[in-house]
C-alpha positions in Angstrom: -7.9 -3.5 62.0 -7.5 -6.1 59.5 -10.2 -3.9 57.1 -8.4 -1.2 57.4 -5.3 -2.6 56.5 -7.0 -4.8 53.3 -8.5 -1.3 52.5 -4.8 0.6 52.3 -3.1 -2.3 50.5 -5.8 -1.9 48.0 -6.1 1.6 47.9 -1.8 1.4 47.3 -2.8 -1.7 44.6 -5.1 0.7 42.7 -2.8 3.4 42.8 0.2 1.7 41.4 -2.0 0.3 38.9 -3.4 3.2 37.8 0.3 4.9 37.5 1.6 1.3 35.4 -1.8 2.1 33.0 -0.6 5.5 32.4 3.1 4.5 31.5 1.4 1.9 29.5 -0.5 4.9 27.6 1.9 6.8 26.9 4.3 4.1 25.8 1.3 3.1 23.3 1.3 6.5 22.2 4.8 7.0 21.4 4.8 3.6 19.4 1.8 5.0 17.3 3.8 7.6 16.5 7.0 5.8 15.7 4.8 3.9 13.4 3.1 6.7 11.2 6.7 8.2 11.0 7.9 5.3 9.9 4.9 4.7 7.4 5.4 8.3 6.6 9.2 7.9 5.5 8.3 4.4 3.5 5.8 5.9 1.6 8.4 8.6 0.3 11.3 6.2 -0.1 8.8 3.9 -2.3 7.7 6.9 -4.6 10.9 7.8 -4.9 12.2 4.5 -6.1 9.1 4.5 -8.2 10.5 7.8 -10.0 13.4 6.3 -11.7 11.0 2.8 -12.2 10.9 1.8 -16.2 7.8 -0.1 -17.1 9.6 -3.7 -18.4 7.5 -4.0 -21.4 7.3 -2.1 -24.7 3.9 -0.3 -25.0 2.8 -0.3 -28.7 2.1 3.1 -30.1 -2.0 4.1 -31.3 -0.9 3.3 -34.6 0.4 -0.2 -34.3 -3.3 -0.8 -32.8 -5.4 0.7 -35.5 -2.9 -1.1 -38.3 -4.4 -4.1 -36.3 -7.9 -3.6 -36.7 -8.9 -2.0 -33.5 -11.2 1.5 -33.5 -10.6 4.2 -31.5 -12.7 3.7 -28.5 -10.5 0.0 -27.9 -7.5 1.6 -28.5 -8.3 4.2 -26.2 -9.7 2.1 -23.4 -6.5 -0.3 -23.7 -4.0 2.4 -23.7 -5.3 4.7 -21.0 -7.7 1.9 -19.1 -6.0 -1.2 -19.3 -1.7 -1.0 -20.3 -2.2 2.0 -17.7 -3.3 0.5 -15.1 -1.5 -2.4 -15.6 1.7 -0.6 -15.6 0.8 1.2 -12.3 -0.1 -2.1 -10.5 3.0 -3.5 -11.2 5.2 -0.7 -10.3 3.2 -0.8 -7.0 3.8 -4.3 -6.4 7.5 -3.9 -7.4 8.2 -1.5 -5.3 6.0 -3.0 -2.3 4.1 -0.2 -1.6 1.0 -2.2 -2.2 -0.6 -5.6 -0.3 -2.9 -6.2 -3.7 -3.8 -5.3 -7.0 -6.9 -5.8 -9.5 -6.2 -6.1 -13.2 -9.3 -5.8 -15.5 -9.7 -7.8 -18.9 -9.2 -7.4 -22.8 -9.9 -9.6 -25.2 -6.8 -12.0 -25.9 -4.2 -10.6 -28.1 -0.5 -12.3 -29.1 0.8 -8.9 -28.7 -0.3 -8.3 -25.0 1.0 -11.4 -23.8 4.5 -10.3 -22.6 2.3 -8.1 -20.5 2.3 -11.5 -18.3 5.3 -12.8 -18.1 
């Protein structure tokens, strides 16, 4: 008697667990969801705070470069490598929409230093 009755309470001990795991599931579901929805509607508020976003410094034009010595290939690489990318990072980081950023290197210049402030 007593094995029979330890074999229904567990049999009843399975079965309730087994219907708490499934709730469990299902509520884990539904909070993945939730959560790309809500990643979903962050990433479009963020690019669309971005779109009216002005870069806070002054970007000197190809000419001022060259006036200043620099050839083509390092006003190039500055302009569309380096300010570009520099300006992208921070909008990123302004906006949050980013945990990290990388910023490559040019050689020191007076003129690129409000690019740090």
């Amino acid at each position: 008697d007593d094995i029979v009755s330890l074999k229904g309470e567990n049999k009843a001990i399975k079965m309730s667990m087994e219907r708490d795991t499934k709730v469990l599931r299902d509520e884990i579901e539904a909070l993945k969801s939730e959560k790309d929805a809500l990643r979903w509607s962050l990433d479009r508020l963020g690019s669309k705070v971005q779109e009216g976003w002005g870069y806070p410094v002054a970007i000197q034009p190809y000419e001022y470069w060259q006036s200043k010595g620099y050839d083509d290939e390092a006003i190039d690489n500055l302009e569309y490598g380096f300010l570009e990318y520099l300006k992208s990072s921070v909008s990123a980081l302004e906006h949050g929409v980013c945990d990290s950023i990388r910023v490559g290197h040019v050689y020191h210049d007076e003129d690129l230093m409000p690019h740090w402030n």
